[in-house]
C-alpha positions as CSV (number, residue, x, y, z in Angstrom):
1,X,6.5,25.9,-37.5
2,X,8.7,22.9,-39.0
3,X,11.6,25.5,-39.3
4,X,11.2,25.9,-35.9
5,X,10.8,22.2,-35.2
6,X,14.3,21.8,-37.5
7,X,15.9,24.3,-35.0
8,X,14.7,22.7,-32.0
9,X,16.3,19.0,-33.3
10,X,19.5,20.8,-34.1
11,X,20.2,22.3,-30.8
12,X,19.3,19.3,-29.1
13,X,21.6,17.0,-31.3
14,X,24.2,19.6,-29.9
15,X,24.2,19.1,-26.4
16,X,26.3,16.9,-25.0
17,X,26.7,15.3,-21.6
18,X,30.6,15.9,-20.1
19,X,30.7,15.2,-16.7
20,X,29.1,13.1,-13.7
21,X,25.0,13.8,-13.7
22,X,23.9,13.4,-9.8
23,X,20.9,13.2,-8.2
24,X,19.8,13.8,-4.8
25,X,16.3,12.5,-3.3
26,X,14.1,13.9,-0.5
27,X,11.3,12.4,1.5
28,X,9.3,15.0,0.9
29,X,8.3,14.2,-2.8
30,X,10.9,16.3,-4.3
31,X,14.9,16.5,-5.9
32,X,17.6,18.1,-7.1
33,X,19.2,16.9,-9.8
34,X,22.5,18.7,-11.1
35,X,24.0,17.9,-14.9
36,X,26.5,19.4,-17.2
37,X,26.0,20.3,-20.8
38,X,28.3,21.2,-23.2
39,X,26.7,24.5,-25.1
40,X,27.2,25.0,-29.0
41,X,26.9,28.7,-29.2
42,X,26.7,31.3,-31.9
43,X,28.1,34.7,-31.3
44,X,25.2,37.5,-30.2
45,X,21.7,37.3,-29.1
46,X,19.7,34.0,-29.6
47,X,17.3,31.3,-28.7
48,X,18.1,28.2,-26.9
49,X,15.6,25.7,-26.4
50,X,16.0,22.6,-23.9
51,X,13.4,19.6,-23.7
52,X,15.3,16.8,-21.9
53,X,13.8,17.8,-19.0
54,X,11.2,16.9,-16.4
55,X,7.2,17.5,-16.4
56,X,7.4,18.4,-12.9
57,X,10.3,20.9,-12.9
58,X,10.1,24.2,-10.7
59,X,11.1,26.6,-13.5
60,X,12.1,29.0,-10.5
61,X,14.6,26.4,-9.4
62,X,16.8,26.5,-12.5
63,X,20.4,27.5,-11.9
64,X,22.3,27.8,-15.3
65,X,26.3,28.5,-14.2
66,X,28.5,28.2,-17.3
67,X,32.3,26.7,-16.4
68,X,34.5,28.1,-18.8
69,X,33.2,30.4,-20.9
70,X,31.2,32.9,-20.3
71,X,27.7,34.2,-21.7
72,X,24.5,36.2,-20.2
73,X,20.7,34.9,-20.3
74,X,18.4,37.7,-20.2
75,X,15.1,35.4,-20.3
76,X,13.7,32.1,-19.6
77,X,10.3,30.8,-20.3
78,X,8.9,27.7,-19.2
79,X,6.8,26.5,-22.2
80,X,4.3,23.2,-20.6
81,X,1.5,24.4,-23.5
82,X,1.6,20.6,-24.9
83,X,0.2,19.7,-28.0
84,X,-3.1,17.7,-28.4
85,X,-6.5,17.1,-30.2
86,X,-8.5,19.2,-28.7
87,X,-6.0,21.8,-28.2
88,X,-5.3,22.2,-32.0
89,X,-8.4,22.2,-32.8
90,X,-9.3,24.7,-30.7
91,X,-6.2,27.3,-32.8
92,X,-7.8,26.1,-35.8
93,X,-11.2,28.1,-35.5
94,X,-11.6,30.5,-38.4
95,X,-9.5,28.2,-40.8
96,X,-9.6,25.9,-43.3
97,X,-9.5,22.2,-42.7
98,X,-10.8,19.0,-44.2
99,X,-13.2,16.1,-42.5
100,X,-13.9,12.4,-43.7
101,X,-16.0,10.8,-41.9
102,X,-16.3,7.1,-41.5
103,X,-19.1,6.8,-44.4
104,X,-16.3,8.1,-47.1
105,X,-17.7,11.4,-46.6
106,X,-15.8,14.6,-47.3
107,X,-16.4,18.2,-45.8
108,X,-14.1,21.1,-46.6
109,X,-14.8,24.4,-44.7
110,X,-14.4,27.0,-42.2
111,X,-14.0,25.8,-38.6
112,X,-16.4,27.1,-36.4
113,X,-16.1,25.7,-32.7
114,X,-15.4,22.2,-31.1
115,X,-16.6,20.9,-27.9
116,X,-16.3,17.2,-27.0
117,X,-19.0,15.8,-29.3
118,X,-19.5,18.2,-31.9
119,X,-17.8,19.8,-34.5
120,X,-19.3,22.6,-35.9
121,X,-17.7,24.2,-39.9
122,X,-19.3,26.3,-42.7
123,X,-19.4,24.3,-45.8
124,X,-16.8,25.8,-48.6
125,X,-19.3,25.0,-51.4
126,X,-22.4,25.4,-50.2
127,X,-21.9,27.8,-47.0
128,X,-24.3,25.8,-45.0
129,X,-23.0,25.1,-41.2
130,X,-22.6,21.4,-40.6
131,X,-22.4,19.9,-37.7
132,X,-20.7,16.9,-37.3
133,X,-20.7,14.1,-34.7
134,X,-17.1,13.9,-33.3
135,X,-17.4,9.8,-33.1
136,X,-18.3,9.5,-36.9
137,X,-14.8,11.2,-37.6
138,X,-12.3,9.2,-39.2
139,X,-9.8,11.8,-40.8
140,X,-9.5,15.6,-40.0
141,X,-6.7,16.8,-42.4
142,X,-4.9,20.1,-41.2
143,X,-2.7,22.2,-43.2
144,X,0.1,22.8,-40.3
145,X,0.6,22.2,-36.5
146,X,-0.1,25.9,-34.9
147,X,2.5,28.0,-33.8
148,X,3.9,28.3,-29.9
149,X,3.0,25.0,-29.3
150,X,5.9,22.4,-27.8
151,X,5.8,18.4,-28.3
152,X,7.8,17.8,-25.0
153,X,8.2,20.4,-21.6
154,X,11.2,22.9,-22.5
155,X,12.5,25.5,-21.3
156,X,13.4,28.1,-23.9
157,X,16.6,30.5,-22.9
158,X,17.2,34.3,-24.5
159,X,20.9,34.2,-24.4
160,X,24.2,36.3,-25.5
161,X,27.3,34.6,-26.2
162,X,30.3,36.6,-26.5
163,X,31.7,34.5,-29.5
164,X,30.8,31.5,-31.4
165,X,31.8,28.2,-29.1
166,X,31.5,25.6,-26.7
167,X,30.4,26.7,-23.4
168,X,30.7,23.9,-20.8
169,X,27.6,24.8,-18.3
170,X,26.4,23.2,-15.0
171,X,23.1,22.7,-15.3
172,X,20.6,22.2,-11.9
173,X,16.7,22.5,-11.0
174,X,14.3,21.2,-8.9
175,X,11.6,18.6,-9.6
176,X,8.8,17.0,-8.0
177,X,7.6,13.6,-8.7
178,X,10.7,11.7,-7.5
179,X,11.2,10.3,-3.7
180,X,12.3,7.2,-1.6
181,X,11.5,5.6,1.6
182,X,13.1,2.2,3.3
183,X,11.6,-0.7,3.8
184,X,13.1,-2.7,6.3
185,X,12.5,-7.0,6.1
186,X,12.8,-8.5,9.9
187,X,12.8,-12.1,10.7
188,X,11.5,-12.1,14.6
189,X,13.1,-15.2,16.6
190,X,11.1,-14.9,19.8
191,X,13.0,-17.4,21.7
192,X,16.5,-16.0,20.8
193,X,15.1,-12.7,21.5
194,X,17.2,-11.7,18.2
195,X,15.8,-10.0,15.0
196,X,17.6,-10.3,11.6
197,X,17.2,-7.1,9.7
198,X,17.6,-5.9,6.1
199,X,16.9,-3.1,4.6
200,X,15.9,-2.2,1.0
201,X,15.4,1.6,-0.9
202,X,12.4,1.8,-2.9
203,X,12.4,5.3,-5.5
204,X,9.7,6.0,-7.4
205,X,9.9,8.0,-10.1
206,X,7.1,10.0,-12.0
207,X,8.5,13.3,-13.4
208,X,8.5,12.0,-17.1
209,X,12.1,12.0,-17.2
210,X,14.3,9.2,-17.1
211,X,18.3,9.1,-15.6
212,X,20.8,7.6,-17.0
213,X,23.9,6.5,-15.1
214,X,23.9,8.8,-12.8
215,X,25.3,9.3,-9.3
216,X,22.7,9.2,-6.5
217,X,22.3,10.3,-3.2
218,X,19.2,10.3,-0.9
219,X,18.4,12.8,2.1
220,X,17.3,11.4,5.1
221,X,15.3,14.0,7.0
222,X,12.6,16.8,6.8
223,X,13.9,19.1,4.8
224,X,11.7,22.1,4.9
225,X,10.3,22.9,1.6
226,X,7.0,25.3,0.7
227,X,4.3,23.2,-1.0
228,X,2.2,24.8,-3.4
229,X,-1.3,22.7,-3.7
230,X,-1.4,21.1,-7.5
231,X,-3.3,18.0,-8.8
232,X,-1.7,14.9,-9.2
233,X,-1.8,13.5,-12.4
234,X,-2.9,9.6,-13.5
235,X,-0.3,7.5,-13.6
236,X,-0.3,4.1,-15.2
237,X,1.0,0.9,-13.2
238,X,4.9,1.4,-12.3
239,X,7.2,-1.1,-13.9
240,X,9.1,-3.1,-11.0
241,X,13.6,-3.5,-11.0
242,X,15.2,-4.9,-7.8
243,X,18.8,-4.2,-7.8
244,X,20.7,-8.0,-7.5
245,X,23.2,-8.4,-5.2
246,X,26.5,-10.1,-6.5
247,X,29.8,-9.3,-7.8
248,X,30.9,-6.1,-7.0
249,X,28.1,-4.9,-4.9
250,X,26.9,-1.6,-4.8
251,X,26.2,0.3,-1.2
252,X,25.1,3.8,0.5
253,X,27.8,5.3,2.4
254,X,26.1,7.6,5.1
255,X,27.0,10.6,6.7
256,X,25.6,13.2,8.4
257,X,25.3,16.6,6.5
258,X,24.2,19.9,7.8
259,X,21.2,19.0,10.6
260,X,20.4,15.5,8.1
261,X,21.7,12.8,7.1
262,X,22.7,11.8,3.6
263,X,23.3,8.4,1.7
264,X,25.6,8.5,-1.7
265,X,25.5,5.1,-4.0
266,X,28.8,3.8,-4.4
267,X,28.2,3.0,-8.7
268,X,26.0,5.1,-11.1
269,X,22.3,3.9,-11.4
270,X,19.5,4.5,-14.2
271,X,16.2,5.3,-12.8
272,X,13.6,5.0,-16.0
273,X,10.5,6.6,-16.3
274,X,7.5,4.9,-14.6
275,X,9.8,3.1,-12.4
276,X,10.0,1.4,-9.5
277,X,13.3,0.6,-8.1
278,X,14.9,-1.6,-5.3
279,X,18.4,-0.9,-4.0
280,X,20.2,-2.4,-0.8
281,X,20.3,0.2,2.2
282,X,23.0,-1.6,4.4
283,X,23.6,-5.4,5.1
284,X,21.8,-7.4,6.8
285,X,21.6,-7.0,10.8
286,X,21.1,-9.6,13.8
287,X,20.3,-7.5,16.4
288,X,18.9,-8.0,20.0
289,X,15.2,-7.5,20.5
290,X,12.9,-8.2,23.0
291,X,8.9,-8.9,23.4
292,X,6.4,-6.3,24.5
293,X,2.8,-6.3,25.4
294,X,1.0,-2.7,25.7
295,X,-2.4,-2.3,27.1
296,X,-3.6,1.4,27.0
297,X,-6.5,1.6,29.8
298,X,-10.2,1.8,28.3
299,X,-9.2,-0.1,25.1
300,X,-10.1,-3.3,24.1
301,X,-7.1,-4.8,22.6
302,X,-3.5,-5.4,24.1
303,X,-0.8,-4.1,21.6
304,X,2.1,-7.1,20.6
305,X,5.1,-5.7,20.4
306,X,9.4,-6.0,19.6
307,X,11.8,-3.1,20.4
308,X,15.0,-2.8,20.4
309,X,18.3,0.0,20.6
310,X,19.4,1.3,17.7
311,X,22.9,1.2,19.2
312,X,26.8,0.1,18.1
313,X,26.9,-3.0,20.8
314,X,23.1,-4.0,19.4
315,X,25.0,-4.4,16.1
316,X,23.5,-1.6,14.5
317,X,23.9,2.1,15.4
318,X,23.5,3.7,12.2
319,X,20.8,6.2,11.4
320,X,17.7,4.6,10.1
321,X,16.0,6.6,7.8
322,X,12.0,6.5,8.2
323,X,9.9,3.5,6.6
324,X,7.8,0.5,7.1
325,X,9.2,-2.5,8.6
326,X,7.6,-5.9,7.8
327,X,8.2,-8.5,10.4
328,X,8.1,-12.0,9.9
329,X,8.7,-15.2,11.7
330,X,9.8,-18.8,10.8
331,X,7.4,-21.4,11.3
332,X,9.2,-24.4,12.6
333,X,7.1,-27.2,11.1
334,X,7.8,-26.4,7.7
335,X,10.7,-23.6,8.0
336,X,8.6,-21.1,5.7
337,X,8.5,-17.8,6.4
338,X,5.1,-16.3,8.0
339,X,4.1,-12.6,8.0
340,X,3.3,-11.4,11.6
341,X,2.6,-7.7,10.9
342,X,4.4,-4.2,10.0
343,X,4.7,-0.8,11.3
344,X,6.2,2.6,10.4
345,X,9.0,4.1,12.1
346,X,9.6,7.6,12.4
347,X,13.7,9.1,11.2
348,X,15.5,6.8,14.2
349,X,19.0,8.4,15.3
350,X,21.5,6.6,16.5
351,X,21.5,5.3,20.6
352,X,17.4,5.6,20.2
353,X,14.7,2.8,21.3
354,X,12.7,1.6,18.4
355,X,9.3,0.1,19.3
356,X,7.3,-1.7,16.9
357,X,3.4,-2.6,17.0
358,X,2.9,-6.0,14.6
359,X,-0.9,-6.0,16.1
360,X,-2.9,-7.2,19.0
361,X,-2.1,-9.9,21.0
362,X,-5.0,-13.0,20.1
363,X,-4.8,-14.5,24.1
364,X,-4.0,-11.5,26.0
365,X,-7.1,-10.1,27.4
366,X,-7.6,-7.3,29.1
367,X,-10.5,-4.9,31.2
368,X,-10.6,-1.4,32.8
369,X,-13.7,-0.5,35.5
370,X,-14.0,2.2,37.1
371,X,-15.4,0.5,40.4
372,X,-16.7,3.8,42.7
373,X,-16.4,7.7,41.7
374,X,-16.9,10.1,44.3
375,X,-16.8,14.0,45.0
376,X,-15.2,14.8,48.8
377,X,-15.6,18.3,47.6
378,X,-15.7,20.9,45.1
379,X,-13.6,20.6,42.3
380,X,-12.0,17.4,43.6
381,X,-13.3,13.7,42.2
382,X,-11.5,10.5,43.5
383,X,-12.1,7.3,41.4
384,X,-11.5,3.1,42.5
385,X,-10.2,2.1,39.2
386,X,-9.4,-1.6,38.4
387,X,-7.1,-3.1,35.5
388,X,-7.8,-7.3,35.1
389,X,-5.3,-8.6,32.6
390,X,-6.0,-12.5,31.4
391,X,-3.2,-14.1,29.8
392,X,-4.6,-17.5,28.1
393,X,-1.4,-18.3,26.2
394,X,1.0,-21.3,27.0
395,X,3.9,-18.7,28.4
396,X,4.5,-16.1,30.7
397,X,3.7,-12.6,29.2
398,X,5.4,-9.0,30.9
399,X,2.6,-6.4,30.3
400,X,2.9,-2.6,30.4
401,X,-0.5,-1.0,31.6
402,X,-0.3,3.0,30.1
403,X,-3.2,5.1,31.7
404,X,-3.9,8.9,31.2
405,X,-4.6,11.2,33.9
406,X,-5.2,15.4,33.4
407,X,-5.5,18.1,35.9
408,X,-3.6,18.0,39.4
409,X,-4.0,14.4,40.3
410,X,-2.9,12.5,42.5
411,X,-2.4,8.3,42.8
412,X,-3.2,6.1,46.2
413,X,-4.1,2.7,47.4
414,X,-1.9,1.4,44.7
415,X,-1.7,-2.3,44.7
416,X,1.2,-2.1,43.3
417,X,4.0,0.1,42.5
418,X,3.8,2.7,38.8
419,X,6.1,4.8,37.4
420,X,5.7,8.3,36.3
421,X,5.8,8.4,32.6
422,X,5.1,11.9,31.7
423,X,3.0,14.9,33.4
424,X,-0.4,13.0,32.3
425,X,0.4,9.3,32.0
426,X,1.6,6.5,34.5
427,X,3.0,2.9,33.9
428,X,2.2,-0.3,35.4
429,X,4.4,-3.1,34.9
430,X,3.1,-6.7,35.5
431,X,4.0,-10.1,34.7
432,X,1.2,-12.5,34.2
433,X,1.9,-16.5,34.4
434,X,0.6,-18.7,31.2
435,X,-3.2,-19.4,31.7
436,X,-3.4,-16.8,34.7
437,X,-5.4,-13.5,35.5
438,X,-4.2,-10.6,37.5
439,X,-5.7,-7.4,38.6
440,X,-4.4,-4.1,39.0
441,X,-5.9,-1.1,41.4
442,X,-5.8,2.4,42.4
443,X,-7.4,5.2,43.5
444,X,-6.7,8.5,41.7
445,X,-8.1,12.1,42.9
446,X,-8.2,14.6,40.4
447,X,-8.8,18.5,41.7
448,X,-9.7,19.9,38.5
């Protein structure tokens, strides 16, 4: 096994990184990272062993495509059998090994099983089994590390090389364990009806590898990918790095590719280990925005509200990939910075309306009754509904009234006008004066 061990260091001193590494990032939790190795080769058949890769590579993703020179790989086996404790000891049943215990006790003997409390061995000199509490351990002394067992993932490669040399190879798999999402940073100024936006990349990564100066690119969209159910490990608390802006500034130049859209860092980036990192998305924004109330019929609480058009005169007009925007607003006393809520928007393309929900309105109160139902006839119900909006704030408030109808229905006795939203829903629109009520009404029969 240390031959083995001796092989494995040698071939990986070997290997030798020639040309750009990239990554690319999905939402979906996985990527595909692409990197060039330069092969030191003996003529014939042989063993190849890699372990600079990934814990959470899909061994079926692996594309091995040599640049120059040429050479045939007949096998590749995945080998994730990590050593440990238990795992050792478990290959070390039927042999000889040595205990001290924490008394300055020896035993010396045959190893007969091992389960998480107790070990169990047959004493060398006196052929007696002996039991042994596992937390009175302080030594167990083995003679060698079992074969077929690997310190670090690798992937070990059966391959026949035409002649001894260098064999420049592109080198590309599939991982899980990596992915990004935006979050976006507004500033709401309700009087200006404006809203300053930034936007920042968050990546996580998880897949036990880390990547070094390499190029990156991240793919906005839902890519459609076959999810096989796994556990997810433990992981322990992610370190944070926020990428500084200064100097020569790196950016994401965006394009649209295939039926998504993809952003590629303008410098090389490491992403370590048990990272969390930070990167700019685009600069900052001052876009046009406006206030929105939302009051679904039945609920108790009015939704507050800012949309605004993702468009090229709204001084945006670029496609936002999805995330959670976090909305805040200057107080005026003391210029700080207050947070008024967050939401999640969905992949936004260009030219589209963006509506956020920051929460529910504290002075806006609002009421549905149904006042009289009735039954003309069979199959047909006709209701007096009633919609009382109370607006106790110190300004005037615009309120959209959503309410749900199914079946073949039809609206009368309006007191004021609606608009058709959709084949089950219609829309009231009402302004309501600071420290004012309204009341909406209708009459809706529904032949079911």
């Amino acid at each position: 096994m240390k031959k083995h061990c001796l092989i494995i260091f040698f071939l990986m001193t070997i290997i030798l990184i020639w040309s750009q590494d990239q990554v690319t990032i999905y939402n979906n939790d996985f990527s595909l990272v692409r990197t060039f190795l330069d092969l030191k080769l003996e003529k014939g058949l042989q063993d190849f062993y890699l372990d600079d890769i990934p814990s959470t590579i899909e061994a079926n993703s692996v594309i091995i495509n040599p640049q120059k020179n040429k050479f045939s790989i007949f096998a590749q086996n995945y080998e994730y059998d990590l050593a440990n404790t238990e795992k050792i000891l478990q290959k070390y049943i039927g042999k000889e090994f040595k205990i001290k215990t924490k008394s300055d006790e020896f035993f010396s003997g045959i190893l007969q099983f091992t389960d998480g409390k107790t070990i169990g061995l047959i004493d060398d000199a006196t052929k007696e089994l002996i039991l042994i509490n596992r937390n009175e351990i302080q030594n167990i002394n083995l003679a060698e590390l079992p074969e077929n067992f690997f310190l670090k993932p690798t992937l070990h490669w059966r391959l026949n090389a035409p002649k001894k040399d260098s064999y420049p190879t592109e080198f590309s798999y599939l991982c899980s364990g990596m992915e990004w999402e935006v979050t976006y940073n507004a500033v709401w100024n309700d009087e200006a009806e404006e809203l300053v936006l930034n936007s920042w990349v968050t990546i996580e990564n998880r897949t036990g590898k880390a990547f070094s100066e390499v190029k990156l690119k991240l793919m906005a969209g839902d890519v459609q990918k076959y999810q096989k159910m796994q556990s997810r490990g433990h992981y322990d608390l992610l370190s944070v790095e926020r990428a500084v802006s200064g100097g020569s500034e790196a950016k994401f130049e965006e394009k649209a590719f295939h039926d998504f859209h993809l952003y590629t860092l303008s410098e090389k980036v490491s992403i370590n280990n048990k990272q969390t990192k930070q990167l700019r998305l685009f600069p900052t924004k001052e876009i046009k925005a406006n206030a929105r109330y939302e009051y679904v019929t039945n609920s108790k609480k009015v939704k507050s509200q800012i949309e605004f058009v993702n468009s090229e005169k709204n001084e945006l007009g670029i496609p936002l990939p999805q995330g959670i925007v976090k909305v805040y607003k200057q107080d005026v006393e003391d210029d700080l910075l207050e947070f008024i809520g967050e939401d999640r928007i969905n992949h936004t393309p260009r030219k589209e309306e963006v509506t956020l929900t920051t929460g529910s309105a504290f002075d806006i109160v609002a009421e549905t009754k149904e006042l009289d139902v009735r039954k003309p006839a069979k199959r047909i119900k006709e209701t007096d509904m009633k919609v009382i909006l109370k607006n106790r704030s110190q300004q005037d408030k615009t309120i959209t009234v959503l309410h749900s109808l199914y079946g073949d229905w039809t609206i009368f006795d309006e007191s004021q006008s609606y608009k058709k939203e959709s084949a089950n829903k219609i829309e009231f629109e009402i302004n309501v004066k600071a420290g004012a009520e309204e009341e909406i009404s209708w009459t809706q029969r529904i032949n079911y």
